[in-house]
Each structure stands twice: as C-alpha cells, then as structure tokens.
N, C-alpha and C positions, 0 to 999 in steps of 0.2 A: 673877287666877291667880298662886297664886304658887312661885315656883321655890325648890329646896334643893339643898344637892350636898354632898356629902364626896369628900374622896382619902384612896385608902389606896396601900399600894407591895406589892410584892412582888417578887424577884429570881429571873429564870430566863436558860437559856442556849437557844440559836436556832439556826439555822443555814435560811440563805435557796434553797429550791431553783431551781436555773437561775437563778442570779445570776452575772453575770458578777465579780467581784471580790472581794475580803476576806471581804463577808459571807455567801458564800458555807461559809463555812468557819465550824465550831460558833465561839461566842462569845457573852457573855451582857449581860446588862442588870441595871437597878436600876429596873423599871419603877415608872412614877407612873400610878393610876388613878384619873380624874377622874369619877363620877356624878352627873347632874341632874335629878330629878324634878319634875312641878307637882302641884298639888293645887290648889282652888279654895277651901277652907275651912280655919281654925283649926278645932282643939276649945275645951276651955271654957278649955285653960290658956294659949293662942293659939300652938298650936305644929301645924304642918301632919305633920309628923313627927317622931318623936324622930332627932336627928341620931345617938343610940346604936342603935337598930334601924335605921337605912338603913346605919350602914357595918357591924354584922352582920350585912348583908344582902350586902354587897358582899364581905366578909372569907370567906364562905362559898364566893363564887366563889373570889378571888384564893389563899387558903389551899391550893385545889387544883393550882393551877399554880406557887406558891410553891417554888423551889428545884428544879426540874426543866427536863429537857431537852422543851421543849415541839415539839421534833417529832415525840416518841413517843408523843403522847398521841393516842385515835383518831381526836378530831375534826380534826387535823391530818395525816390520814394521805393526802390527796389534795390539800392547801393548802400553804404557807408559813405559819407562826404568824408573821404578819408582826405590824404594829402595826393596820393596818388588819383584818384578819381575827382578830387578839385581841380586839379595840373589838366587831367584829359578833359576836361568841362571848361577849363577857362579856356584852351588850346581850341574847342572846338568854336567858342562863342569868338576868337579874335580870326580866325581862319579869316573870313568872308571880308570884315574892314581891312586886315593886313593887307588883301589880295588887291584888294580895290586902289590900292597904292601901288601897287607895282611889286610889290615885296612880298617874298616869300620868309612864312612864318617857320623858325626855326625849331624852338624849344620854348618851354613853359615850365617855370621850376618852381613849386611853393612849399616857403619853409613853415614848418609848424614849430620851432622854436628855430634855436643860431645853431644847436648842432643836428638837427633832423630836417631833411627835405626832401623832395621825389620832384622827378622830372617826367615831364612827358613830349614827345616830337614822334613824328608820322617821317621820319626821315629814316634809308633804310640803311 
C-alpha cells in the first residue's frame, strides 16, 4: 500500500465557544492542511496519484474556508471550528473526490499554529 499526502494552508479567523479564556474571543490562524491517501497501485507512469489533482482536490475544500470567519459558516452553527472539528469537516468534504480516484482517504491533520494540531481518519 502506498501512502501520499500534500499540505496546502489557508488563513481564517475562529472564535471558540464556551472557552474559558483568550480564545474565546474572535482571532485567527494561518492554518497548515496536512492530507494522506493510500492507494495499492502505480499506473504505467508509476505514480498512485498526481500530487497536482490531490492538492486540487484539497484546494477545493480549503479555498472555501480561506479568509473567513469560520464560525459563520453553517456547518459550524452548533460546533466550535475548532482544529479537531475542521480535520473531521475537511475529512468528510475529500471522502467522495478521494474515492472517485481509486484512493482511499487516510488521515486529515490541521495545524492551528507549528506546535498544535489534531488529526482526524475514520480508520479503525
């Protein structure tokens, strides 16, 4: 099996509900989006994916949340867009393009700074 990943980034601003402290209060990030897919096969050029169609594949998601207050957006209308609940949101939005490749969708990691990040995979 073998594994691929691209990062791409995107910057929005947050505001954590029922937080006790700071981040309670809008403020934003320069988020880092980590993707990992496997695939089990080369084609003939020995390439399991073009690394240019998996990050516009991911670029599609992020693009949408790029430069916005991501607690107005609907899927975030009863959650926190935390980093954990971004990771499960972008994971669920690449499911359907990944698959449609052949590839299964591994892990979705987004960092909210270089030393904080959360992951999210449906793998058991």
């Amino acid at each position: 099996m073998f594994e691929i990943g691209v990062v791409e980034e995107f910057a929005a601003a947050h505001a954590i509900r029922d937080y006790n402290g700071p981040c309670e209060r809008i403020h934003g990030h320069n988020y880092r989006v980590e993707v990992t897919v496997a695939g089990h096969e080369t084609d003939q050029r020995g390439i399991v994916v073009d690394f240019r169609e998996l990050r516009a594949m991911v670029r599609a998601v992020t693009d949408q949340l790029d430069h916005r207050f991501l607690n107005d957006l609907p899927t975030f209308d009863n959650t926190s867009p935390t980093s954990e609940t971004l990771a499960r949101y972008i994971y669920g939005q690449l499911s359907e393009p990944v698959k449609t490749h052949g590839l299964q969708l591994r892990r979705v990691t987004v960092w909210e700074t270089q030393r904080a990040w959360a992951s999210y995979s449906e793998d058991a």
